[in-house]
ZADO-1210 file (C-alpha; in nm, 4 decimals, padded with zeros to 6 digits):
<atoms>
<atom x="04.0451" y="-03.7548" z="-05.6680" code="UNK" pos="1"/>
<atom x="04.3086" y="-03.5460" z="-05.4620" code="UNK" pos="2"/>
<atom x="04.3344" y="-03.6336" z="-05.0984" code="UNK" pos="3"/>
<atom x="04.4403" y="-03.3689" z="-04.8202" code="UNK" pos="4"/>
<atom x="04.4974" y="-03.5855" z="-04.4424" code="UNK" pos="5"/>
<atom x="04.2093" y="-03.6737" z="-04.4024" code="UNK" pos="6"/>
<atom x="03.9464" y="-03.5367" z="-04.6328" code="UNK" pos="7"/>
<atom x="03.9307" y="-03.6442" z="-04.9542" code="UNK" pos="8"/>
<atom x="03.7577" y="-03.4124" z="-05.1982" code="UNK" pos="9"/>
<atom x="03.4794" y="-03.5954" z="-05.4529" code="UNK" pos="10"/>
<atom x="03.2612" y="-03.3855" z="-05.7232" code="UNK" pos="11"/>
<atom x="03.3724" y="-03.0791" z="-05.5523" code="UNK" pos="12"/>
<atom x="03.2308" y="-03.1858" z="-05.2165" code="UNK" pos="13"/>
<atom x="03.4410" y="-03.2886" z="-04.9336" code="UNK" pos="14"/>
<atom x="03.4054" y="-03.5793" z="-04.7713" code="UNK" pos="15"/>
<atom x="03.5846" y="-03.6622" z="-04.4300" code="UNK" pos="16"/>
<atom x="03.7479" y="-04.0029" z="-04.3612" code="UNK" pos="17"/>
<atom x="03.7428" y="-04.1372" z="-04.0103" code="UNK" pos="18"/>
<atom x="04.0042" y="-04.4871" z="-04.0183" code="UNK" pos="19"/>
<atom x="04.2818" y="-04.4453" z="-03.7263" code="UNK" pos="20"/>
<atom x="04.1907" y="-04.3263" z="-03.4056" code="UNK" pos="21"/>
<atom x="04.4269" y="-03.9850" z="-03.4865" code="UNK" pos="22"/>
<atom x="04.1046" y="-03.9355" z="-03.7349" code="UNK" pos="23"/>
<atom x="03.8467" y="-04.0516" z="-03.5325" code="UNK" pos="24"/>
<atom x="03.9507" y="-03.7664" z="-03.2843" code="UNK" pos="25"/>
<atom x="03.7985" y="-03.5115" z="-03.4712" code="UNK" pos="26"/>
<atom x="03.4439" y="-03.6340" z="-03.3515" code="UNK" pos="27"/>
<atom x="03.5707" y="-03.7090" z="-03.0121" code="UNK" pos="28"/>
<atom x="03.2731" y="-03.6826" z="-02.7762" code="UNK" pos="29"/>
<atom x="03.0174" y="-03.5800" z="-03.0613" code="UNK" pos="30"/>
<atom x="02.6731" y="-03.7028" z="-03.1159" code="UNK" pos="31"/>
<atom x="02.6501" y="-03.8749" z="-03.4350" code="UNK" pos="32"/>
<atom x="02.3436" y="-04.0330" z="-03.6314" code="UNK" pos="33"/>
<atom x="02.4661" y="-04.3288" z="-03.8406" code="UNK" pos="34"/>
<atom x="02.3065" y="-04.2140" z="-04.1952" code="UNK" pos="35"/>
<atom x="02.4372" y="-04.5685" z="-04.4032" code="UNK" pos="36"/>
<atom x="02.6204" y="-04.8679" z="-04.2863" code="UNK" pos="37"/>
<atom x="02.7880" y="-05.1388" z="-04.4872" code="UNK" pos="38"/>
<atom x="02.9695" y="-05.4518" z="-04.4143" code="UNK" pos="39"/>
<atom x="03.3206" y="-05.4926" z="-04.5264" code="UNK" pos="40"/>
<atom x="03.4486" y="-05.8390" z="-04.3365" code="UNK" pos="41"/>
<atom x="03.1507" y="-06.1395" z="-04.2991" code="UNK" pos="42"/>
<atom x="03.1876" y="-06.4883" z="-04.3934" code="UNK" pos="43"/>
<atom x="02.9229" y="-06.7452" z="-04.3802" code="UNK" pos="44"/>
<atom x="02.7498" y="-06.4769" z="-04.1667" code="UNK" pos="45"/>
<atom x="03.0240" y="-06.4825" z="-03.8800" code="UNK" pos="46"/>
<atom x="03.2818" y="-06.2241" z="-03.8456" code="UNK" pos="47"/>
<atom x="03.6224" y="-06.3426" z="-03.9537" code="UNK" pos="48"/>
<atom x="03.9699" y="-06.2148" z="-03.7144" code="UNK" pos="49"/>
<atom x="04.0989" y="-05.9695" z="-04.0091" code="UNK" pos="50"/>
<atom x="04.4238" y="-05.7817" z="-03.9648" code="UNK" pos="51"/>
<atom x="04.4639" y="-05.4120" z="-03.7764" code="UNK" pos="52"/>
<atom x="04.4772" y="-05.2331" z="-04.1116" code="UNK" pos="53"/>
<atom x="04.1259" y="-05.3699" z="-04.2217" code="UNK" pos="54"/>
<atom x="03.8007" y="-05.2672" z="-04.1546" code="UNK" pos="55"/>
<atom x="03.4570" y="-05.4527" z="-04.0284" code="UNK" pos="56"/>
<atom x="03.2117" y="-05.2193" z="-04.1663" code="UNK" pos="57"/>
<atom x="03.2136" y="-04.8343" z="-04.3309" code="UNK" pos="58"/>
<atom x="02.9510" y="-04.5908" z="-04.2022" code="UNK" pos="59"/>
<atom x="02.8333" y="-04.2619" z="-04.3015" code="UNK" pos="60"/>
<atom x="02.7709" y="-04.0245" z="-04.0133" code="UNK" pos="61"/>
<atom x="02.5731" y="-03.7029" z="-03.9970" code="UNK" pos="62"/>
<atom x="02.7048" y="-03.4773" z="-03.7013" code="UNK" pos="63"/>
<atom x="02.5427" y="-03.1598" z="-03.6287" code="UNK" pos="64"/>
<atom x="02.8938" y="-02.9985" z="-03.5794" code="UNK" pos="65"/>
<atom x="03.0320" y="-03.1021" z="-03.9398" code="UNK" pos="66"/>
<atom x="02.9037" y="-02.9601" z="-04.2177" code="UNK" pos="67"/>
<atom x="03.0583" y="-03.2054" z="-04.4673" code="UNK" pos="68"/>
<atom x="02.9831" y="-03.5815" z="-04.5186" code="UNK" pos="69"/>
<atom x="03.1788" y="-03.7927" z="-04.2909" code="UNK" pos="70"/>
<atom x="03.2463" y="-04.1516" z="-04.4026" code="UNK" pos="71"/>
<atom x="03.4281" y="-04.3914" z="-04.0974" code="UNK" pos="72"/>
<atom x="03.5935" y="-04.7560" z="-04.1209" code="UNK" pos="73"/>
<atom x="03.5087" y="-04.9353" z="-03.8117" code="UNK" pos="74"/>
<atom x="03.8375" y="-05.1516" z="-03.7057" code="UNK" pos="75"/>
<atom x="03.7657" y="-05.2720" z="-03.3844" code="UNK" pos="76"/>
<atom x="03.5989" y="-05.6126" z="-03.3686" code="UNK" pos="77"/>
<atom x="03.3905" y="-05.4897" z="-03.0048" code="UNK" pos="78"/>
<atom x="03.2515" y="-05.1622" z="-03.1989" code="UNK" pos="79"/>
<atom x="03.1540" y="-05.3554" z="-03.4896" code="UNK" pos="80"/>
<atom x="02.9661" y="-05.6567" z="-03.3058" code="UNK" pos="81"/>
<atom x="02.7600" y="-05.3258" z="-03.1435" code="UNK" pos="82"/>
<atom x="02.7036" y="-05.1125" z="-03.4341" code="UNK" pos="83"/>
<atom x="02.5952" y="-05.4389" z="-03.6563" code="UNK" pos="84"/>
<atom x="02.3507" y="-05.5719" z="-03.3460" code="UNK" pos="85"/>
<atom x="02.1931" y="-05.2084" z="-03.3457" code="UNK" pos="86"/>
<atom x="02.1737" y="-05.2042" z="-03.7311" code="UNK" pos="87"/>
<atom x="01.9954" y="-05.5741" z="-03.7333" code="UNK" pos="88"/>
<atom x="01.7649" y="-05.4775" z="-03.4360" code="UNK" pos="89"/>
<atom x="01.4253" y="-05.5787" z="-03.5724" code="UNK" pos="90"/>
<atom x="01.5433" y="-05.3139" z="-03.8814" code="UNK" pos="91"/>
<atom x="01.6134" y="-04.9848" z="-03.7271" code="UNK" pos="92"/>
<atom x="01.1980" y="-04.8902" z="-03.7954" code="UNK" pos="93"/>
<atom x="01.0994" y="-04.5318" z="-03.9767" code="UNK" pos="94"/>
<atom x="01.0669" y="-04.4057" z="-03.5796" code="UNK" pos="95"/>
<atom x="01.3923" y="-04.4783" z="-03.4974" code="UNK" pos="96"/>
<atom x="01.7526" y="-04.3614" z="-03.5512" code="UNK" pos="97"/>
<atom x="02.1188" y="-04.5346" z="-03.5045" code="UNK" pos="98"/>
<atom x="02.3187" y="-04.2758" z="-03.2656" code="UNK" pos="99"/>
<atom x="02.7276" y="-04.3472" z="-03.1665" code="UNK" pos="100"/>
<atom x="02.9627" y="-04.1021" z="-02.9701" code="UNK" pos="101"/>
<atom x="03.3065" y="-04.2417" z="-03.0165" code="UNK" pos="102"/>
<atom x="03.5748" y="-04.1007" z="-02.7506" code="UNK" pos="103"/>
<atom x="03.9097" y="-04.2070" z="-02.6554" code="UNK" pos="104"/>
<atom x="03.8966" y="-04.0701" z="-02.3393" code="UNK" pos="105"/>
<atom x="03.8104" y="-04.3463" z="-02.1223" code="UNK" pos="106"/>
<atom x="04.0566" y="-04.6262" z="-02.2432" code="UNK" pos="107"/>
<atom x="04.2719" y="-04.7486" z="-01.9807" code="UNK" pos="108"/>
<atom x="04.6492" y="-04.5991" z="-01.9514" code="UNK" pos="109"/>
<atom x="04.7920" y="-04.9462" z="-02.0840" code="UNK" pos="110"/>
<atom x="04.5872" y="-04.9671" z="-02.3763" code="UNK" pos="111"/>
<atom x="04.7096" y="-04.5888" z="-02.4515" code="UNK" pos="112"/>
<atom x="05.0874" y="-04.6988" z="-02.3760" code="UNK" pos="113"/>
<atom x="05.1109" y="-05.0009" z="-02.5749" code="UNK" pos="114"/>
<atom x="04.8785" y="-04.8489" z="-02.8587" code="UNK" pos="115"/>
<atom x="04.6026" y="-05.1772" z="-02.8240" code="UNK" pos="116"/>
<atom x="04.3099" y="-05.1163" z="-02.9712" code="UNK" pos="117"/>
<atom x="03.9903" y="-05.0912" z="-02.7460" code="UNK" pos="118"/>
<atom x="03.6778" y="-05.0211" z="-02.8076" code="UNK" pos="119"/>
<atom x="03.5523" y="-04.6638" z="-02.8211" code="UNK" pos="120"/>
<atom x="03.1930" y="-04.6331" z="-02.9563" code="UNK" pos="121"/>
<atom x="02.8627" y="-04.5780" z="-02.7348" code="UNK" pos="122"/>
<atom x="02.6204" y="-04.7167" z="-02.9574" code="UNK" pos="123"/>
<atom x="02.2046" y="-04.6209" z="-02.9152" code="UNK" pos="124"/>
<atom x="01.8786" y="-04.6791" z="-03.1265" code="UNK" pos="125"/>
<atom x="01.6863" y="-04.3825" z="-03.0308" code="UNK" pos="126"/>
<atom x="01.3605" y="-04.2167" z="-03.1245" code="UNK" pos="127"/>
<atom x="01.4052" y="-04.0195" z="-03.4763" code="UNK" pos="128"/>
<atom x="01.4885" y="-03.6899" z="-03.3986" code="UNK" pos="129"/>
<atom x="01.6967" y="-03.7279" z="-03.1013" code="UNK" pos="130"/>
<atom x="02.0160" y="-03.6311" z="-03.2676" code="UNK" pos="131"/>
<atom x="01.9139" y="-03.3162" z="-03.2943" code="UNK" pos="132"/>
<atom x="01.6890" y="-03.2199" z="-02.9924" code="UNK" pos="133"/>
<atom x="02.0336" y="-03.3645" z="-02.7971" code="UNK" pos="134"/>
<atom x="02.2461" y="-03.1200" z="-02.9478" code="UNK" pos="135"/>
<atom x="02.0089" y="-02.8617" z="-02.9847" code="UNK" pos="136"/>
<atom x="02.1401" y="-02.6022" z="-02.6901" code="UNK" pos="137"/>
<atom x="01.7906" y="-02.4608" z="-02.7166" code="UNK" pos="138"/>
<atom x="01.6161" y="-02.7159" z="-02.6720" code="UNK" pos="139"/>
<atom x="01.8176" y="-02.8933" z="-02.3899" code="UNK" pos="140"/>
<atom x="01.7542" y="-02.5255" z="-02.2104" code="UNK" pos="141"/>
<atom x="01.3929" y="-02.5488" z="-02.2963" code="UNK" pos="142"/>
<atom x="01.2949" y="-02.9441" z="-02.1758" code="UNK" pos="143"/>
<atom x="01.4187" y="-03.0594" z="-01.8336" code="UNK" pos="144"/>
<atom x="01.3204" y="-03.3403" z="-01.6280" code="UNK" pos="145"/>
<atom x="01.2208" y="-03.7139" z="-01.6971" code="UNK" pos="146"/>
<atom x="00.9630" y="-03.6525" z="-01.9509" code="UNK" pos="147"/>
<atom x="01.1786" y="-03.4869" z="-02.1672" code="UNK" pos="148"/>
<atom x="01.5026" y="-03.7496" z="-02.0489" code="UNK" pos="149"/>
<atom x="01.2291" y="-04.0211" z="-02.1602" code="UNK" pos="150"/>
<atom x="01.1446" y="-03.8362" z="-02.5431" code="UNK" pos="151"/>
<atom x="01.5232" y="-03.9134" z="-02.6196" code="UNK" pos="152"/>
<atom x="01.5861" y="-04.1992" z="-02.4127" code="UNK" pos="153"/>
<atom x="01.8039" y="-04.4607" z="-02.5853" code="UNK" pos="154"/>
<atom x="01.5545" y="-04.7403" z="-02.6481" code="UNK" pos="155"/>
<atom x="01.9144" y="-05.0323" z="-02.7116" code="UNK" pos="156"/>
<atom x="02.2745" y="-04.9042" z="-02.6057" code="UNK" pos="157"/>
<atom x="02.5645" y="-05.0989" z="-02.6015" code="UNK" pos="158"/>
<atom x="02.8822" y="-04.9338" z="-02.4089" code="UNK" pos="159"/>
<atom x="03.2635" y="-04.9751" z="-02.4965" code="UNK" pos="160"/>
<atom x="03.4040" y="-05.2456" z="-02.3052" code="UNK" pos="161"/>
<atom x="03.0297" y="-05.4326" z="-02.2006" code="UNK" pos="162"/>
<atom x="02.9680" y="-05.7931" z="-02.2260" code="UNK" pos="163"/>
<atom x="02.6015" y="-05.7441" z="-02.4319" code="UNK" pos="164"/>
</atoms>
């Protein structure tokens, strides 16, 4: 396996690795759709305080943007607790999909001076198919007003920084 930043190439396909934030920056602002999700860090079916290095949970994303597979290590204890309560959501059903957009831009200047790690992910269950009527420029020209607002209409979110 040879590694290049970070992409690591597999079989001849690439895969992207999202782990520090630097990496995570790459999707900055982007719609994903969480494809798998596994946990790395439960005991006795609580989460255990693990150290910055380690992960919570691994994900595989599929973002319109990227053509190549996209696997991310979630770190932060916040974005974990709302990725895992939208995965265990009565089962995310056949009708429904697991969206994030994870941005840096909103943390607060002292988390950005003293490097503390905040939560950054904007987690939804939506209707299958959102992903892609929502970044769809076609579509989003095409289908205006509520009853379109209400087809992809995040049925569960859970912000950065919120007390759900």
């Amino acid at each position: 396996m040879e590694k290049s930043e970070n992409k690591t190439i597999k079989n001849n396909t690439a895969e992207t690795i999202l782990l520090k934030d630097k990496d995570w920056n790459v999707i900055d602002g982007e719609i994903c759709r969480v494809t798998d999700f596994a946990l790395l860090a439960l005991k006795d079916g609580k989460i255990p305080k693990i150290g910055k290095t380690k992960a919570y949970a691994s994900l595989m994303l599929g973002c319109p943007k990227f053509p190549n597979k996209i696997r991310g290590f979630v770190t932060n204890k916040e974005d974990f607790n709302h990725l895992w309560e939208a995965m265990r959501r009565k089962g995310i059903g056949k009708d429904e999909e697991v969206l994030i957009v994870w941005s840096a831009k909103r943390i607060g200047l002292l988390a950005k001076i003293f490097h503390v790690s905040s939560p950054k992910m904007y987690v939804m269950v939506c209707r299958s198919g959102s992903c892609e009527k929502i970044t769809n420029p076609d579509w989003l020209a095409e289908n205006k007003g509520q009853a379109s607002f209400l087809e992809v209409k995040p049925v569960k979110e859970w912000f950065p920084n919120s007390e759900d």
